[in-house]
N, CA, C and O atoms as a GROMACS GRO file, in nm:
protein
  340
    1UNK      N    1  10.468   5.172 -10.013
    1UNK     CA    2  10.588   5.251 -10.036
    1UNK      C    3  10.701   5.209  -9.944
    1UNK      O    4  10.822   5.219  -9.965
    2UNK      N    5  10.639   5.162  -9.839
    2UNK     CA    6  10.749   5.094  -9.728
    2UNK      C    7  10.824   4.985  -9.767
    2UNK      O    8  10.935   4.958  -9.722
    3UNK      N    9  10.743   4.900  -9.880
    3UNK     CA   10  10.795   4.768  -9.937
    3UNK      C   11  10.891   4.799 -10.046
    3UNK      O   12  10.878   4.865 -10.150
    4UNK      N   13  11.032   4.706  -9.974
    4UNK     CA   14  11.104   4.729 -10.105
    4UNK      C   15  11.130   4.533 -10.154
    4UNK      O   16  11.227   4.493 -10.218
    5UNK      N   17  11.067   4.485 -10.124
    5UNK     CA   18  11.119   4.313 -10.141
    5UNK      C   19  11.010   4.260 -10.137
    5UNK      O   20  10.979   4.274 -10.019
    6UNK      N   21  10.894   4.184 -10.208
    6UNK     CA   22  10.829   4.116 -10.183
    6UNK      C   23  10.899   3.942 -10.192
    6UNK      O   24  10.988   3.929 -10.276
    7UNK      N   25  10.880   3.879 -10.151
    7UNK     CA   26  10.957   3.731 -10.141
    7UNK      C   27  10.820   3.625 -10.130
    7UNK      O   28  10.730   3.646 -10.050
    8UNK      N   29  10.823   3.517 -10.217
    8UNK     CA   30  10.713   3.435 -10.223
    8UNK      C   31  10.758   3.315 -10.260
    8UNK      O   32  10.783   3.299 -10.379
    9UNK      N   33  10.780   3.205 -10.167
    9UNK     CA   34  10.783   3.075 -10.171
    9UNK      C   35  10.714   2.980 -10.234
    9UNK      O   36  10.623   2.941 -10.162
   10UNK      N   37  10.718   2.909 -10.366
   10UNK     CA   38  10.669   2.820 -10.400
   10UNK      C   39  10.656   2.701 -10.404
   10UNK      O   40  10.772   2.661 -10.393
   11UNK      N   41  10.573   2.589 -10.416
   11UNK     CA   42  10.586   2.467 -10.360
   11UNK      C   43  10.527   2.371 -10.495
   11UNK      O   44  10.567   2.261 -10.534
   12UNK      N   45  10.424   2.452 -10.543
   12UNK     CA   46  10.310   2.399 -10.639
   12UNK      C   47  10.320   2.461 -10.771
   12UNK      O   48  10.408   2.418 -10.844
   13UNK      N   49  10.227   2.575 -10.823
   13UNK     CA   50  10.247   2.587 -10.944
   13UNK      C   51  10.238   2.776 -10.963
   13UNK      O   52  10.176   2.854 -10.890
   14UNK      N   53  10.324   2.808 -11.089
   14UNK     CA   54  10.384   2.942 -11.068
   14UNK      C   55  10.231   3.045 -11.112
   14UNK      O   56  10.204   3.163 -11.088
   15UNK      N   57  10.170   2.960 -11.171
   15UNK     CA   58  10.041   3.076 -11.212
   15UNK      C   59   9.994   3.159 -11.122
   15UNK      O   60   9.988   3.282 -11.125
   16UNK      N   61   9.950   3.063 -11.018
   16UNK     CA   62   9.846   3.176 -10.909
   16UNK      C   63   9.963   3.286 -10.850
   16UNK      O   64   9.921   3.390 -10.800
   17UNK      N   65  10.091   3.264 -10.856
   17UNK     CA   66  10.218   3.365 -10.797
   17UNK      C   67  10.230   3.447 -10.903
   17UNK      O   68  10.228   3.567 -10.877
   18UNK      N   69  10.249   3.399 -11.067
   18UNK     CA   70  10.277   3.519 -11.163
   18UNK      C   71  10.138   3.594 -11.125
   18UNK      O   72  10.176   3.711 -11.122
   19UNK      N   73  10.015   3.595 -11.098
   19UNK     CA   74   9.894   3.669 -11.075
   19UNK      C   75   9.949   3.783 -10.970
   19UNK      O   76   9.946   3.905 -10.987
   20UNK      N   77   9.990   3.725 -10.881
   20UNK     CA   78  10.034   3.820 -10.746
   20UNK      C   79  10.156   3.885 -10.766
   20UNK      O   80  10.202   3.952 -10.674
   21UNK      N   81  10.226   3.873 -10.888
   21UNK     CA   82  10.351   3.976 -10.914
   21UNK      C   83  10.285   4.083 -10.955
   21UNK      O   84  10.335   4.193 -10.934
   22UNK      N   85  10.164   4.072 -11.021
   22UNK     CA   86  10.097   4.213 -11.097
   22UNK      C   87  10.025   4.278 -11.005
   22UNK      O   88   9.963   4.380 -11.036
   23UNK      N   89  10.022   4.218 -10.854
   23UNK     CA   90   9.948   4.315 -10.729
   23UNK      C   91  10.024   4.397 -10.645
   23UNK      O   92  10.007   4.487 -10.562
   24UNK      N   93  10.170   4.294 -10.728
   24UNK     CA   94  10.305   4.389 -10.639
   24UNK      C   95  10.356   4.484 -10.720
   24UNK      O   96  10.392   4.595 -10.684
   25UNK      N   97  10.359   4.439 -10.837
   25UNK     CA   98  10.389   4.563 -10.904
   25UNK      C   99  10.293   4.675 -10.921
   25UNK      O  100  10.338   4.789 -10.933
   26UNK      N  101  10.151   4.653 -10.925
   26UNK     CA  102  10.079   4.783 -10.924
   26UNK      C  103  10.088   4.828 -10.785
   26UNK      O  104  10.073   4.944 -10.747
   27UNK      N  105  10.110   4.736 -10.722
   27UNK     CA  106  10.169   4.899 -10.542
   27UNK      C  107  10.266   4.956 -10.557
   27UNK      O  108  10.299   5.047 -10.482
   28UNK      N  109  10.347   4.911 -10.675
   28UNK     CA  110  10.498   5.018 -10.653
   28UNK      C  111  10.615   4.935 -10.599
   28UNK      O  112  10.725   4.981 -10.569
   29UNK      N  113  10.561   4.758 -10.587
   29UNK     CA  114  10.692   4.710 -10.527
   29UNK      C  115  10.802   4.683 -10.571
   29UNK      O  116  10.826   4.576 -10.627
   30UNK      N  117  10.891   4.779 -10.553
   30UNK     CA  118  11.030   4.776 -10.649
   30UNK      C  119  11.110   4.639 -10.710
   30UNK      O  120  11.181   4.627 -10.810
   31UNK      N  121  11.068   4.541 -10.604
   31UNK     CA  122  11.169   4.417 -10.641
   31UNK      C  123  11.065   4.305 -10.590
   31UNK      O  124  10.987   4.327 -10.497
   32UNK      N  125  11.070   4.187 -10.656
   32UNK     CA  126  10.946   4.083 -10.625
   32UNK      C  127  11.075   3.930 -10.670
   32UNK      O  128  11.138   3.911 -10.774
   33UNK      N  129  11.071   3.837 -10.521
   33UNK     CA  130  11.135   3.731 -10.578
   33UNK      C  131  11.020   3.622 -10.554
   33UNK      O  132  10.929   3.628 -10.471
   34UNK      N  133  11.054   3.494 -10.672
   34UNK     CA  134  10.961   3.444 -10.649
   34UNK      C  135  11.043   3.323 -10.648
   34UNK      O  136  11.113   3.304 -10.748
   35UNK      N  137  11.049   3.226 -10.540
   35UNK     CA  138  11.155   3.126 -10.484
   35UNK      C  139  11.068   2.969 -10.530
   35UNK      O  140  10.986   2.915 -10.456
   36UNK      N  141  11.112   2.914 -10.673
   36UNK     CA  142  11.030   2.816 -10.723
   36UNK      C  143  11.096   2.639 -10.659
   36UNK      O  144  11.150   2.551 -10.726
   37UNK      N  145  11.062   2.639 -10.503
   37UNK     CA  146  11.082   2.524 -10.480
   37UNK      C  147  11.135   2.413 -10.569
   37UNK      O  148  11.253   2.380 -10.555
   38UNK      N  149  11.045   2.342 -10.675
   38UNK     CA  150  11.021   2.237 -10.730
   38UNK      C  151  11.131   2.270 -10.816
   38UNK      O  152  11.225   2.192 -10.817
   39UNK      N  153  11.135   2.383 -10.897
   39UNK     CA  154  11.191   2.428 -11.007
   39UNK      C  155  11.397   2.434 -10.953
   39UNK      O  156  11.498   2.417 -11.021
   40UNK      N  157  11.383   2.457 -10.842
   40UNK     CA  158  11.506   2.506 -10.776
   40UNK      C  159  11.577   2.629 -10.846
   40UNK      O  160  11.698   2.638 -10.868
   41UNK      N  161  11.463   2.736 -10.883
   41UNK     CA  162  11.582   2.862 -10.910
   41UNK      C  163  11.446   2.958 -10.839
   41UNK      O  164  11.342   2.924 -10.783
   42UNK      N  165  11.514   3.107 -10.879
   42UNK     CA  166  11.444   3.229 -10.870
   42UNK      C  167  11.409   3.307 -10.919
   42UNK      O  168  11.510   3.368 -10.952
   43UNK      N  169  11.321   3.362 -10.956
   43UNK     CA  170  11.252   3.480 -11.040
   43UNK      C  171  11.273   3.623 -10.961
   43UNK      O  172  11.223   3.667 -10.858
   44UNK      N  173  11.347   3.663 -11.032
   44UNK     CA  174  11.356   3.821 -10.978
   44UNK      C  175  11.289   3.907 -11.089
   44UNK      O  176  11.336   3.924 -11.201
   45UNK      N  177  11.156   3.965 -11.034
   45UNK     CA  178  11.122   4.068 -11.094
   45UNK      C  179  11.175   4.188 -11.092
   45UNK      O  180  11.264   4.184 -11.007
   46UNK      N  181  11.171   4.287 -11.136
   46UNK     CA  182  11.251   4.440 -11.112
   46UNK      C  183  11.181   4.528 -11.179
   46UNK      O  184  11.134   4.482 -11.282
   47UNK      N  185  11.153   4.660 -11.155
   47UNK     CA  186  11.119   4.778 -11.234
   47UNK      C  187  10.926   4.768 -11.255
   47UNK      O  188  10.869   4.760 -11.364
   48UNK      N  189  10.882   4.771 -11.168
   48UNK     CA  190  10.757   4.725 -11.162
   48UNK      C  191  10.693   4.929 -11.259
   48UNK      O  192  10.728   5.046 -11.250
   49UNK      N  193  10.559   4.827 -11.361
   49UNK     CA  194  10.523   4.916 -11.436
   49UNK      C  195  10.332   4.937 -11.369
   49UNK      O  196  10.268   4.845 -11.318
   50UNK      N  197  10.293   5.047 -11.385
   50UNK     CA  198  10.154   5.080 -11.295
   50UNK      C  199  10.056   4.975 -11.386
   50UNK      O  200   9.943   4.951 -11.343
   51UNK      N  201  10.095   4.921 -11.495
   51UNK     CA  202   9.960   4.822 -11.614
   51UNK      C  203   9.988   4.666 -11.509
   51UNK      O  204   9.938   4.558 -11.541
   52UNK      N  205  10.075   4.686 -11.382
   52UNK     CA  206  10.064   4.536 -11.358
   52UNK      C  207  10.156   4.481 -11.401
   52UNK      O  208  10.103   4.378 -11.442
   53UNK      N  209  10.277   4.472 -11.428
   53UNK     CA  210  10.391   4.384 -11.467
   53UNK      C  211  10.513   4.419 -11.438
   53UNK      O  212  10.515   4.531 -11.387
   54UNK      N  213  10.659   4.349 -11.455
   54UNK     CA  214  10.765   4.384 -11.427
   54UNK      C  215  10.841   4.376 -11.538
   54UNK      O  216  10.842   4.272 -11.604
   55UNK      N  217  10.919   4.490 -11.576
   55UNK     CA  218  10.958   4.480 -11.715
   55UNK      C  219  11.088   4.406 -11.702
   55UNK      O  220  11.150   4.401 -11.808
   56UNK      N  221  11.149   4.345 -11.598
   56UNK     CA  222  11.264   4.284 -11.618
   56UNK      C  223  11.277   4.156 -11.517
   56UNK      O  224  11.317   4.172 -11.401
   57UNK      N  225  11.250   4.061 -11.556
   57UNK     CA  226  11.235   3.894 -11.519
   57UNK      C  227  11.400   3.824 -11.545
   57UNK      O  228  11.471   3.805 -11.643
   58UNK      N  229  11.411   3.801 -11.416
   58UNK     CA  230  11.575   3.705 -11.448
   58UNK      C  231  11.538   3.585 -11.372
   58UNK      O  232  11.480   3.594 -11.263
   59UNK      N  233  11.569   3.480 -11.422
   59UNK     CA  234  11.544   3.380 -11.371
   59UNK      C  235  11.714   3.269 -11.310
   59UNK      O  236  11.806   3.230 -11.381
   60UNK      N  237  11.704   3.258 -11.226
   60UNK     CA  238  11.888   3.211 -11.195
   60UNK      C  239  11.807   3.089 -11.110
   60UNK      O  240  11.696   3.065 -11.062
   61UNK      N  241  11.925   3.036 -11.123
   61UNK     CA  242  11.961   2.844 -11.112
   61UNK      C  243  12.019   2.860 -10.999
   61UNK      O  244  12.064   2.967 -10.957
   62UNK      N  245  12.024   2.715 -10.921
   62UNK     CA  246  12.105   2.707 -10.796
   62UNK      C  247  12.224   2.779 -10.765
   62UNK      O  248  12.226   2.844 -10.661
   63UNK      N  249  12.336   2.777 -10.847
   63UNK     CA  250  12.456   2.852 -10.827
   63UNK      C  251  12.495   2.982 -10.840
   63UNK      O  252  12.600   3.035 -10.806
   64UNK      N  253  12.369   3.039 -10.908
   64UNK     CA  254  12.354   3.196 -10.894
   64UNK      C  255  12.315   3.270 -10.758
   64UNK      O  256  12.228   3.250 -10.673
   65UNK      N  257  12.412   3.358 -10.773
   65UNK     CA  258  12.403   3.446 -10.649
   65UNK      C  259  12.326   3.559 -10.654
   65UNK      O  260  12.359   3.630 -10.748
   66UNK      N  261  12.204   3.619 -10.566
   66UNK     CA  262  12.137   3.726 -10.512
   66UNK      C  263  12.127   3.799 -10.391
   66UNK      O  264  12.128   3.748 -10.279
   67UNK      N  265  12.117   3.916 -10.416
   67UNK     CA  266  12.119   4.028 -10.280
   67UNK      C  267  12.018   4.115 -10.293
   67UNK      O  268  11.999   4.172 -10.400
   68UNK      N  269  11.911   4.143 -10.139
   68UNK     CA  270  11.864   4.192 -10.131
   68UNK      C  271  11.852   4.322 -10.167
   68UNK      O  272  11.967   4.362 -10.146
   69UNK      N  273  11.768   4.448 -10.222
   69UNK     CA  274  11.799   4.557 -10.214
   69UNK      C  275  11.831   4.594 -10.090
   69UNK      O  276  11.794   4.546  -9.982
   70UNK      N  277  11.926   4.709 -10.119
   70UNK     CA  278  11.985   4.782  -9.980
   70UNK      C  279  12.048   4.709  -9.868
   70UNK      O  280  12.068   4.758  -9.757
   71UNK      N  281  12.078   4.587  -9.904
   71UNK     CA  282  12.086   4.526  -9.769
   71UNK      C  283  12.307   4.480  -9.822
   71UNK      O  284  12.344   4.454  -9.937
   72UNK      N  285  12.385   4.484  -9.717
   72UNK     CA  286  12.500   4.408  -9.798
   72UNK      C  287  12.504   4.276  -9.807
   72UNK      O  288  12.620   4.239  -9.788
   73UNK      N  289  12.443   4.202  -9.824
   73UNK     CA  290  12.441   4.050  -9.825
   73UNK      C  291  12.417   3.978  -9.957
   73UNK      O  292  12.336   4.020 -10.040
   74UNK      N  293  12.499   3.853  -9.977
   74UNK     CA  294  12.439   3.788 -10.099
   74UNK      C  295  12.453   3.647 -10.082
   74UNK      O  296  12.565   3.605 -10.053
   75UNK      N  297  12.361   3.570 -10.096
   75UNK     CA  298  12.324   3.409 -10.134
   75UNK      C  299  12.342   3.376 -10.212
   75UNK      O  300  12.378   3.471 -10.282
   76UNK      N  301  12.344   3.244 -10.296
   76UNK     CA  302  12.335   3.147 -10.354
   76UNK      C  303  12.191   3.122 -10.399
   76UNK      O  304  12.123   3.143 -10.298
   77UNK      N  305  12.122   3.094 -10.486
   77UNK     CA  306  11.970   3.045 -10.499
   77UNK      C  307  11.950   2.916 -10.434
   77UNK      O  308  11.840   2.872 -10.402
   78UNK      N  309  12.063   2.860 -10.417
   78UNK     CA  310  12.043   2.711 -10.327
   78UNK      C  311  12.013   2.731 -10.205
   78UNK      O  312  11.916   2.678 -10.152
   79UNK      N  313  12.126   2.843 -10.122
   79UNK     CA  314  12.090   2.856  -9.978
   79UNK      C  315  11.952   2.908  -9.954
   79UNK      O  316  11.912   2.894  -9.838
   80UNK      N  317  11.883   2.957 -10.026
   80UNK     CA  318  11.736   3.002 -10.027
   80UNK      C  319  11.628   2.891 -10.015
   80UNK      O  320  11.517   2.900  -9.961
   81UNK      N  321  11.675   2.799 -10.068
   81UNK     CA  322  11.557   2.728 -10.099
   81UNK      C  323  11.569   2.568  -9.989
   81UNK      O  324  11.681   2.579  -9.938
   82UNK      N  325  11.528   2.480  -9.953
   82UNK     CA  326  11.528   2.370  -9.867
   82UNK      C  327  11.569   2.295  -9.939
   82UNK      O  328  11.550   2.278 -10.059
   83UNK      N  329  11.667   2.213  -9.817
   83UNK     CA  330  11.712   2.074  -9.910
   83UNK      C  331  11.608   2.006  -9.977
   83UNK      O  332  11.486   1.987  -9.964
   84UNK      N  333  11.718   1.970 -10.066
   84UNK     CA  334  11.634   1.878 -10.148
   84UNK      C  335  11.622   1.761 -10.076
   84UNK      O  336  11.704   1.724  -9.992
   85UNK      N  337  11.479   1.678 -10.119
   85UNK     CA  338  11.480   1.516 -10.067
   85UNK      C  339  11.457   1.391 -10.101
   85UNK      O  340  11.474   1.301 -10.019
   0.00000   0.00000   0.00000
């Protein structure tokens, strides 16, 4: 109930992470990003449902901007993620 952001870095492949969005959403975690290295964008889950899923998936590209809940701040999906190499 304390969690309002889960954040999960990816490097490899999104399956074993889509598995762990349905552990965040059955705790109640309001917001789940999932930061796809390789892919270079982000998965923002939202509205987590008790069957294990998030009924609202946005997926944004480098030049899209995100902000934490509650927090005043907002990024870029690029500044999130490591240079590229």
């Amino acid at each position: 109930r304390d969690v309002v952001l889960a954040v999960e870095v990816l490097f490899s492949t999104l399956k074993a992470d889509h598995r762990k969005a349905g552990v965040y959403a059955r705790a109640g975690v309001p917001v789940y990003w999932l930061l796809d290295v390789v892919g270079r964008r982000v998965e923002v889950h939202t509205q987590p449902v008790p069957a294990g899923n998030y009924e609202v998936v946005t997926i944004l590209g480098p030049t899209a901007t995100v902000s934490p809940p509650g927090v005043d701040a907002t990024w870029t999906v690029a500044e999130l993620l490591p240079p590229q190499s």
